[in-house]
N, C-alpha and C positions, 0 to 999 in steps of 0.2 A: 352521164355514165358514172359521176360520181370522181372522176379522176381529171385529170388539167386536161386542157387540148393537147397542149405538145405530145403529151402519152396516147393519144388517142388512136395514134397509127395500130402502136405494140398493142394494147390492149384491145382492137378489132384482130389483129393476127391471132390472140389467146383463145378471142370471143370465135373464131373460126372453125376451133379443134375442139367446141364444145356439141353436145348434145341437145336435140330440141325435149325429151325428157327432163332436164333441170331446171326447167321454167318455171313448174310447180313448186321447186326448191326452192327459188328465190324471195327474196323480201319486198321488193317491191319491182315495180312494173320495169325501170330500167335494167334488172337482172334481168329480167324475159326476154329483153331485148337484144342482151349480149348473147343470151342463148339460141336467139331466132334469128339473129343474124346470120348463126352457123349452121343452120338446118334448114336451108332451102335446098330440099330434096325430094323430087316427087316420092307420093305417100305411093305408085306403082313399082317406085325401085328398089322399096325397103323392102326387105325381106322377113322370113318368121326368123332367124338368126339376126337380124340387125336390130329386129324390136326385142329380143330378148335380154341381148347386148346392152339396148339401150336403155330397158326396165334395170340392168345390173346396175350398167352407170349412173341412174337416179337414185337409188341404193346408197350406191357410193357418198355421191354429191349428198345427199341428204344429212347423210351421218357427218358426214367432215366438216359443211356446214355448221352444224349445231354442236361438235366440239370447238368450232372453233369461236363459234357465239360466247359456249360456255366456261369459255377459258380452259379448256383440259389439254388443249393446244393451242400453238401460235403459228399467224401464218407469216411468211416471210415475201414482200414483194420484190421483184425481180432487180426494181432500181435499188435495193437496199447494199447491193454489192459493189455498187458500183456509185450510186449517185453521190457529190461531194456534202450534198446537206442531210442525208440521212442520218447522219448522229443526230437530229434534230428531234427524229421520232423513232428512237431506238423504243423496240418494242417491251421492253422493260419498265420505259417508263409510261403507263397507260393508267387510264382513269376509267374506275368503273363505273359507269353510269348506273347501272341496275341496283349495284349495294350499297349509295349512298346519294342523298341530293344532290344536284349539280349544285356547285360554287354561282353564287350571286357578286355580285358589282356592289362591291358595299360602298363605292364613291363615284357613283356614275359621272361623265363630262356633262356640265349642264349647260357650259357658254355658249354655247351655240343655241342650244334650246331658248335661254334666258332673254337673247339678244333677236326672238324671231317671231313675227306677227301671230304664229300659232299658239304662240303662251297665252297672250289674251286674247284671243279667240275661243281659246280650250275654254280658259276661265271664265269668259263670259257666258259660252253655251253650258257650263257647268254652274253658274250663279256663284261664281267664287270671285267676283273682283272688291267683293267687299271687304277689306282689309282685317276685320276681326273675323270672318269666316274663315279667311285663309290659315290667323296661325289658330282660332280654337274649331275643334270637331263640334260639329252643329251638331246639337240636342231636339229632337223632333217634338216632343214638351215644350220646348222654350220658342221654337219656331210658333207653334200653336197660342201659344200666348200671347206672344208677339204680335200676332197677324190679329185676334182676338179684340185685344186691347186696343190697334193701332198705332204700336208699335213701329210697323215698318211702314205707317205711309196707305195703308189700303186695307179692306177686309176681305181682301182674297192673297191667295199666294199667287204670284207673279211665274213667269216661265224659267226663269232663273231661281229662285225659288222650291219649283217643284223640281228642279232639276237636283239643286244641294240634295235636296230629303230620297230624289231615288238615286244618286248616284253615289249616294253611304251605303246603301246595301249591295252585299254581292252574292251570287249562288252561292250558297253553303251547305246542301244537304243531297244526298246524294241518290239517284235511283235505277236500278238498271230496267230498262225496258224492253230490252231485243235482246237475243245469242242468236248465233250463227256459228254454224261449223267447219265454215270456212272464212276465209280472210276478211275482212270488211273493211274497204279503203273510202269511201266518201259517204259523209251528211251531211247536208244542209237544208236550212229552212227555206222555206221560198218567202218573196220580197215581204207580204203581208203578215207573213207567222204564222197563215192557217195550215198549210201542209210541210212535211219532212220526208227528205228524198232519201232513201240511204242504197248502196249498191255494193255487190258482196263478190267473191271469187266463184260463186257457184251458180253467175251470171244470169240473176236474177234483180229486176228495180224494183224497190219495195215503195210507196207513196202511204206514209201515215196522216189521220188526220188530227191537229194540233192545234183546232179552234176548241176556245172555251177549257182550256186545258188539259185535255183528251191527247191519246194517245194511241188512237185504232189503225188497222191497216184499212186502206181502203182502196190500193190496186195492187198486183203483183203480177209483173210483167217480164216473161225470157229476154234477155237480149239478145240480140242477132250478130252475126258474125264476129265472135268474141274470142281472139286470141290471149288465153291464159287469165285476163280478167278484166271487168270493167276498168279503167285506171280514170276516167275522170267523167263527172256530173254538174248538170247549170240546168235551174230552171229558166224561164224566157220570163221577162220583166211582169208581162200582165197574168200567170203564175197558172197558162191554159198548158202548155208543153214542158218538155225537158228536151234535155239529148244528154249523147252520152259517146263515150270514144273507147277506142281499145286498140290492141295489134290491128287493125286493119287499114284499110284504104278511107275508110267511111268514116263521115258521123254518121251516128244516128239521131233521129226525130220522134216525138212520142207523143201524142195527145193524151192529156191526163182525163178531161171530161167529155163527156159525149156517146152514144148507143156503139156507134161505129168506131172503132180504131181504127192511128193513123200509125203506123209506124215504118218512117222511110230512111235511106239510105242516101246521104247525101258524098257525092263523092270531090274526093280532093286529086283526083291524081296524078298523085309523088312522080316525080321524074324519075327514080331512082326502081331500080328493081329490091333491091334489100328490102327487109321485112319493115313495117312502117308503124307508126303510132302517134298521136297527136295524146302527149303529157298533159296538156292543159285548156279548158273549153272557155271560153266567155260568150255574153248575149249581148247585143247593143243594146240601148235603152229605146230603140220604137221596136225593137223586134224582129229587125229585117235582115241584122249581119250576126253572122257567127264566126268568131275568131278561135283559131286555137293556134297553139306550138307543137313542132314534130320533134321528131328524133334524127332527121336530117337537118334540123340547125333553120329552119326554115319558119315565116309565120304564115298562118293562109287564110282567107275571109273567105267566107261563103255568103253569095246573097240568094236570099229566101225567097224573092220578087220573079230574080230573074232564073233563080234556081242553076246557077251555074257558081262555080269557083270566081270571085273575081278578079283576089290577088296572090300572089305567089311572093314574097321575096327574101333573100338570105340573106335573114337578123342574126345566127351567131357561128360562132367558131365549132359548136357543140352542142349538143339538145336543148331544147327549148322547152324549161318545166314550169312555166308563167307565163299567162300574157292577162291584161287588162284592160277596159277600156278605162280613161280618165275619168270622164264627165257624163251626162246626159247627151252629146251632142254627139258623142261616140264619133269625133274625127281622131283625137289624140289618143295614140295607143302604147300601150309598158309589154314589154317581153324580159326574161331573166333568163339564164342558161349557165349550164354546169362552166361555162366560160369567166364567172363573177361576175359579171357586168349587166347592167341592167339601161334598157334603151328603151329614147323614150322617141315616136313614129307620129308624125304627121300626116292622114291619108291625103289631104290636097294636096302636097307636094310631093308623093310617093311615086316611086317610077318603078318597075321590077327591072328592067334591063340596070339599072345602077340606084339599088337601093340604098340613103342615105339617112342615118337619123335624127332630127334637129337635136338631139344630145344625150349624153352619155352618162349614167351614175355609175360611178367608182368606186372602192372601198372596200367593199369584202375579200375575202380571203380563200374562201369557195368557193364553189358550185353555188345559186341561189334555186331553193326551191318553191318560193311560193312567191305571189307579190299581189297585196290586196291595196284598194286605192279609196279614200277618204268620199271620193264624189263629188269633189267641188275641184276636178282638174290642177291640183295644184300638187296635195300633199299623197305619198303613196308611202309604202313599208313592205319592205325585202327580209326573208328567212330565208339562212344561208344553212349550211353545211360546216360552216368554222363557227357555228353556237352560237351566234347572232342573229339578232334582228336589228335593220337599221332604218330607221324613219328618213325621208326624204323631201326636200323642197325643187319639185322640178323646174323652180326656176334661177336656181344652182347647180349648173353642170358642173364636170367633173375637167380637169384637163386632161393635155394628150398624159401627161406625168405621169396620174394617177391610174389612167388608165394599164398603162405600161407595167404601172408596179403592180397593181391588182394581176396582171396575165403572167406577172413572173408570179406572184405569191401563192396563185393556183397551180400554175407546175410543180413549185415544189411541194408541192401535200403528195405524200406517197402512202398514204394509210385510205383503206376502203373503207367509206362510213355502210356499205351494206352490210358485213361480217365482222370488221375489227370494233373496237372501243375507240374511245376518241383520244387522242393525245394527252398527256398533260398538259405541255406546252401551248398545244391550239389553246385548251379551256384556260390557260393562264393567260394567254397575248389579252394584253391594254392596250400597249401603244396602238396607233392607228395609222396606216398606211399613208405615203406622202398623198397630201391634193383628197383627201378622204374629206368629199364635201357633203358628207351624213348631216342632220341637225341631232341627231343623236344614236347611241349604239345600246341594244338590251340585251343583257345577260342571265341568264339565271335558268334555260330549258338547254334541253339536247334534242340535237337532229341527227338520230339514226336509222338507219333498215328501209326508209321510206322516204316520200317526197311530204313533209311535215306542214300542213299549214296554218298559217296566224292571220289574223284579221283586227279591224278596229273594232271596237264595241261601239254599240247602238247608238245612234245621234238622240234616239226620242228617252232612254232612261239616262243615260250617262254621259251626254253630249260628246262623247268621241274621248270620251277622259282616260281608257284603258286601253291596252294592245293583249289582247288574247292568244295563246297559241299551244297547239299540243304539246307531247314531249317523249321522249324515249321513254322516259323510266314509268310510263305510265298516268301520268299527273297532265292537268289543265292549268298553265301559268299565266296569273294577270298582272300587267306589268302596269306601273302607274305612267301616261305617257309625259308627263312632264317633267318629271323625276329619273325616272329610271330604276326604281325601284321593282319588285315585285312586294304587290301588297296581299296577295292570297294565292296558296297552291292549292287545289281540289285533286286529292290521289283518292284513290278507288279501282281503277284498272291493272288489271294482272301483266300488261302489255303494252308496246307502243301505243301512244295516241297520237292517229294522221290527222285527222280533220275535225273540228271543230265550227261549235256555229251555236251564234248570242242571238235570241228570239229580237225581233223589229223593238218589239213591246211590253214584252212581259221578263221578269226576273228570273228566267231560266237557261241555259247551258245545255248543248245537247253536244256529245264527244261519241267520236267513236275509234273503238282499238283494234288493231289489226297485231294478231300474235305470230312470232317469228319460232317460237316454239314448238314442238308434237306434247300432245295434238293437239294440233289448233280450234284455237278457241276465241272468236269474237266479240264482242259487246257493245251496242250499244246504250248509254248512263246521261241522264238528264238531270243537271244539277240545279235544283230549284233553291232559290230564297223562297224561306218560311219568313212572311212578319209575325213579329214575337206578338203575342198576346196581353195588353196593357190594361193593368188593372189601377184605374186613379184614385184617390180618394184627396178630399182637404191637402193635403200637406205632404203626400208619399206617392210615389210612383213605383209598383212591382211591376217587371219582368220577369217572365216567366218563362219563357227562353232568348235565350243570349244568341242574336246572328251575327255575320261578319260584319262589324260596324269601323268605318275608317273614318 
């Protein structure tokens, strides 16, 4: 919901007295949800004066809204009068995302990173243990030579090697390839790179084809039972299906190839009569479970086999806008929730009547909106709502301390990352919460209006060397993961950017923006590396275009 659990009571009471017309108002999917919590009203009770009524009140909502986006007003939350820490984010002092870059970490903490098996890991799978790669930027001329001559040992380049020469380049040029006229909240590529899934408010699934470096449609499919909009999409590993969730009871099912369509309704059903949603979709790695998170705080597997729900159990305090599987063997499972905390679920030990999780990560400050996992069960990464991202080693839980401190430091955030600007103060916080067992924290994006997500980069071009992740103000930030640095911003979009997605294998970026503005306007923009064009002769080397070279 965007606010701490403690508030959770008051702000279901507000979400009561609203209208199911403000849905469309909203910025992303958990507004719809405050809205449709309050409108369960048969569509036989309404009347032609209640729909008029509530066409007014869209009216209303919309405009106030987007004053209060645009700053021509300010809104004032209820605990502002009252709560003892609200001098903290007195609304004066706010940071504007939209008119200036967000503030970067110009001295990120690195001890932790420094002292942790994934530094040489990274390095290795990036051909960087060689101590004069590290401090000088490898020259792809002098690699060439080297290898030539015999320099390094072999006449071929090595996988470490090829990994230095492509993990120097990164997208740098920009292209738009879709609009939409309405919102556009999810893309991604599916496992192998050849197709791109993208899914819009106008609930419709669009399937491009992205072999050979194309860029065609080649399905376009209605979704079925869609309250307000798609909110989340996953291809299935061997890259034959999708599915896709929304306000309803259901996933949905989709076969991408074949004469016949399959498109079914797989159902979960919520215990709760309230309006439902599953935020967040994954695929096992054989194919046979699908996991997602609700908005009742809840995580639920679906198996394909037996075509029944299998498991039911209540992971948080608050919605649940992540879940993951860890590994290939898809027993170990990650959930994240507007709670801060992020849990990590063992299915052989799992029980629903007293669900327990072998352990807990700590730290944020937020709500966590997204959480993507490395693949080798071990390392995962959290994007929060307090302007981080925090890498993790899940075999470093968190204590009961941390835990404590992260559910107080969630309560007191009293500013709505769906309408307001972010804090000063939030985008200034260093220090790091007691028991914050992160191996590291990145700064430098915003998470506004939406549930934002970040990912690792590509094991096959860049050995896992960057963390990706959209941004409010528009822009694609990639962060160096060892550092903490941001080594390349890619702006181009007029609008938030929610999701994001690095091709398996090729040097391309595919973002897509969802605008909170009138009138809305979407896009999807594929950020390609161009290799420059090398002109040799004896004794000189021309370039002829200059790409992002680190």
């Amino acid at each position: 919901m965007g606010l701490g659990s403690s508030r959770q009571r008051r702000v279901m009471s507000e979400a009561e007295r609203r209208s199911p017309a403000q849905a469309d108002s909203d910025t992303d999917s958990h507004s719809a949800g405050v809205a449709a919590r309050g409108a369960r009203v048969s569509a036989n009770a309404v009347t032609r004066r209640d729909a008029a009524n509530e066409s007014t009140d869209s009216d209303i909502i919309n405009l106030v809204s987007y004053l209060i986006y645009s700053n021509q007003v300010q809104s004032l939350s209820d605990d502002d009068q009252f709560s003892d820490d609200s001098e903290i984010y007195d609304d004066e002092d706010v940071y504007v995302t939209q008119a200036m870059p967000v503030p970067t970490d110009t001295n990120p903490d690195v001890q932790a990173m420094d002292n942790s098996e994934l530094k040489q890991e990274i390095l290795l799978r990036s051909g960087r243990c060689d101590e004069h790669v590290k401090k000088v930027k490898p020259l792809i001329p002098n690699l060439i030579q080297q290898r030539e001559i015999g320099i390094r040992g072999r006449q071929r380049f090595s996988c470490g090697d090829c990994c230095v020469i492509q993990s120097c380049f990164l997208p740098n040029r920009m292209r738009t390839v879709a609009y939409h006229r309405q919102k556009a909240f999810c893309g991604i590529y599916s496992a192998d790179g050849n197709l791109f899934l993208s899914a819009c408010q106008d609930h419709y699934m669009r399937v491009y084809d992205t072999s050979h470096g194309q860029f065609s449609k080649v399905k376009m499919v209605r979704a079925r039972d869609v309250g307000w909009s798609v909110v989340d999409t996953c291809f299935s590993p061997d890259g034959n299906y999708l599915i896709y969730s929304s306000w309803s009871n259901y996933i949905h099912l989709l076969n991408i190839f074949g004469e016949q369509q399959i498109h079914e309704a797989l159902p979960l059903h919520p215990e709760s009569d309230n309006s439902f949603c599953i935020f967040s979709l994954a695929f096992s790695n054989d194919n046979r479970d699908i996991m997602g998170g609700a908005n009742d705080g809840s995580l639920y597997v679906y198996d394909r086999e037996k075509n029944i729900r299998s498991l039911k159990i209540d992971a948080h305090e608050d919605d649940v806008n992540a879940v993951a599987f860890a590994d290939a063997s898809s027993q170990i499972l990650f959930s994240g929730g507007d709670d801060g905390l992020c849990k990590v679920w063992d299915r052989r030990t799992l029980s629903e009547t007293k669900p327990t999780p072998v352990g807990v990560l700590a730290g944020h400050m937020d709500g966590i909106t997204f959480i993507d996992t490395k693949g080798d069960g071990r390392y995962l990464l959290s994007n929060s709502k307090d302007q981080t991202i925090k890498l993790w080693d899940m075999r470093c839980f968190s204590s009961k301390t941390a835990q404590r401190a992260t559910k107080k430091e969630v309560c007191r955030q009293t500013w709505d990352y769906r309408w307001q600007r972010v804090p000063k103060k939030v985008v200034r916080q260093r220090e790091k919460l007691e028991g914050d067992s992160s191996l590291m924290t990145y700064r430098g994006h915003s998470v506004l209006h939406t549930l934002v997500r970040s990912r690792f980069s590509p094991a096959h071009t860049t050995g896992h060397r960057y963390i990706y992740t959209g941004c409010a103000t528009g822009a694609v930030v990639i962060y160096d993961i060892l550092t903490g640095r941001v080594v390349s911003r890619l702006d181009g979009h007029r609008a938030c950017v929610r999701d994001v997605s690095w091709h398996p294998y090729n040097h391309q970026l595919i973002s897509t923006s969802v605008s909170v503005q009138q009138p809305v306007c979407s896009d999807i923009t594929v950020f390609k590396h161009e290799i420059p064009l090398l002109l040799m002769c004896p004794s000189h080397l021309y370039v002829t275009k200059s790409p992002t070279l680190l």
